[in-house]
C-alpha positions, 0 to 999 in steps of 0.5 A: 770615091771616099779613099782614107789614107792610114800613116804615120808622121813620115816626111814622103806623105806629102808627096803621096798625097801630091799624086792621089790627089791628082788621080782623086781630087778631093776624095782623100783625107788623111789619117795619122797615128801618133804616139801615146806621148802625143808629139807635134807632127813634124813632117807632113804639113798640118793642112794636109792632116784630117785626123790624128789619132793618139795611140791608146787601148781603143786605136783599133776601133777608133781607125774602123770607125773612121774607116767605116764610109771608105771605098779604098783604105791606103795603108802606108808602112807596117805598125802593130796597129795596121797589122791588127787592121789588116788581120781583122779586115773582112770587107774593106779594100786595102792598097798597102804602101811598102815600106821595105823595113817591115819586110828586111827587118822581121827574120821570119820574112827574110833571113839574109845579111843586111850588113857588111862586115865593118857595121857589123861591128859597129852594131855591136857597139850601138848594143852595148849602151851606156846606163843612161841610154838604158834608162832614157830607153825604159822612159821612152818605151812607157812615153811613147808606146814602143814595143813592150810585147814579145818581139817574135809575136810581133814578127809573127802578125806583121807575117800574117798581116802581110800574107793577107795583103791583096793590093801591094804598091811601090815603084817598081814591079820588080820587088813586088816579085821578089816578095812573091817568088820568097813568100813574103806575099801571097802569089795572087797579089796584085800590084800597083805601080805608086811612087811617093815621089814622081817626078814632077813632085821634086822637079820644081826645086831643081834650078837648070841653071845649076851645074851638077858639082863633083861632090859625093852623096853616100846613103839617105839616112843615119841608119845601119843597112846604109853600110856607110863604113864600107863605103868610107873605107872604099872611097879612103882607100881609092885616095878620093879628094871630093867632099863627102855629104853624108845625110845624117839628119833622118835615124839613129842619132847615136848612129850620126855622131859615130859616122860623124867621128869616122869620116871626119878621122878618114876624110878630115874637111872633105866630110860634110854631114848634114844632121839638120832635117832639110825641106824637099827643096833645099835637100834637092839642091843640095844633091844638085852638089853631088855628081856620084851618089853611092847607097850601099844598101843590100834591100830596097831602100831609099828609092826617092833618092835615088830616082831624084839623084838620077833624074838630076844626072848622077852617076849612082852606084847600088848593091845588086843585092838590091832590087832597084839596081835590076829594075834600073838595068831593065828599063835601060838606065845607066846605073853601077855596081858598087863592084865597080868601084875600083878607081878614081876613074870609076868615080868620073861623073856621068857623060852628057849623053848617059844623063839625058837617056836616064832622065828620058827613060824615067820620065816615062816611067815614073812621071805623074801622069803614068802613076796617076793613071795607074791609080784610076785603072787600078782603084776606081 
């Protein structure tokens, strides 16, 4: 079996490489697209990196080139580039890794709000932009190879590229469904279940020995469709005194210093951001510091955090917009509405029993070996 695995620089690689590495040893090589300006890699461990591919006139042909030989092509996320590899496939066996903002961010796909009503208005004023952020965009777009081509044509290949998709993974059937039941994905697709995390892969940074503290964890990254305002705003008027950690250091940096400067004015010393990118390990350890955890997202987003978050005992409060708090709900977790926020009481972290249940009922079904086997049913 020759897999090669299609990707961008995404620090959650690793962790896919863990599991189809276990499924397939030494039958998986990696592909990485960069940027035209060619930046050093930054989250995938160079080890792991067969080829990387700087982005220019001839990418396409390049990729079937290095695809030419593969039993299974492993598409992680969706670019211009492997939509174009996607449309124009005609015999190659394709797995296609979701990501969710190729999917929530195209209009012509899906239409609903992804924002509430404060971050709204904070988008707003991220689009007025100052004059040298104007021109620092200009440079990147020529530097980096963003988007120069009508952003519709855009939305209109990923929306074909998406409609011609076979095989789709990701953890948990229920989004899968989703994206059927809303045609965002033809009704025959065939899903196969795939975590870019399984347990055991973050398990070796837990220390047992470690208490879960009383801290509170809000969202995953320094991006919009986290609607970290609302839940400051929640949490400030329940009169909360736990310390605030905010993970910033993933996103919008423009975005990071706004949030910084509102929950530092609503919460003081309390606020802890966290703006500095953090090893799996270190940043396992640190939500063993947070009892609650609240992603306020209104799609599926930040699944790795949150299994890790309830795997290590957290009380975790979702959106029910989001499929993953339905998947949750369905496998018998104890899991929360952000509706249910409504006092301090509500903000007591979960009891002895709770935190064993959701750690059993995870491990069976998102442990290394039901993916692993997962994959050798689904692909051999």
């Amino acid at each position: 079996m020759n897999i090669i695995h299609l990707t961008t620089d995404e620090k959650f690689i690793d962790g896919a490489l863990f599991l189809f590495n276990k499924a397939f040893p030494n039958q998986n090589q990696l592909l990485v697209l960069k940027p035209p300006a060619n930046p050093a890699i930054r989250y995938i461990k160079q080890s792991r990196i067969d080829f990387e591919i700087v982005k220019n006139k001839s990418t396409l042909e390049t990729i079937k080139k290095h695809t030419s030989n593969a039993d299974w092509v492993v598409i992680h996320g969706l670019n211009e580039v492997w939509a174009n590899y996607i449309i124009k496939n005609t015999s190659k066996k394709i797995l296609y890794v979701v990501w969710g903002a190729e999917v929530y961010g195209n209009p012509l796909l899906y239409d609903q709000p992804l924002l509430g009503h404060h971050t709204i208005q904070l988008d707003e004023k991220l689009e007025r932009k100052p004059l040298i952020q104007k021109i620092k965009d200009v440079i990147n777009s020529y530097r980096f190879g963003l988007p120069k081509t009508n952003q519709k044509q855009q939305w209109l290949k990923n929306k074909k590229a998406l409609h011609k998709i076979d095989n789709i993974s990701i953890i948990y059937k229920d989004e899968v469904d989703f994206y059927k039941k809303n045609n965002i994905i033809p009704s025959n697709t065939n899903f196969i279940k795939f975590g870019y995390y399984p347990i055991e892969y973050f398990a070796n940074g837990i220390d047992e020995d470690v208490k879960l503290g009383n801290r509170i964890m809000i969202g995953n990254s320094s991006s919009l469709t986290n609607n970290h305002l609302e839940v400051f705003k929640k949490l400030a008027s329940l009169g909360v005194k736990n310390e605030i950690v905010v993970p910033l250091s993933y996103g919008d940096k423009r975005l990071a210093k706004i949030l910084v400067k509102e929950g530092q004015k609503m919460f003081g010393k309390q606020f802890k951001p966290i703006t500095d990118f953090m090893p799996l390990e270190q940043y396992t350890k640190l939500m063993q510091s947070c009892g609650i955890v609240i992603m306020n997202h209104y799609r599926q987003q930040a699944v790795g955090n949150i299994i890790t978050a309830m795997y290590l005992g957290a009380k975790v409060f979702l959106d029910e917009r989001n499929t993953i708090y339905h998947y949750l709900k369905r496998i018998g977790c104890f899991v929360y509405s952000i509706e249910e926020l409504k006092s301090l009481d509500s903000l007591k972290n979960l009891e002895p029993y709770q935190i064993t249940q959701n750690k059993e009922i995870l491990l069976k079904d998102i442990s290394s070996d039901k993916l692993v086997n997962e994959l050798k049913t689904k692909l051999w």
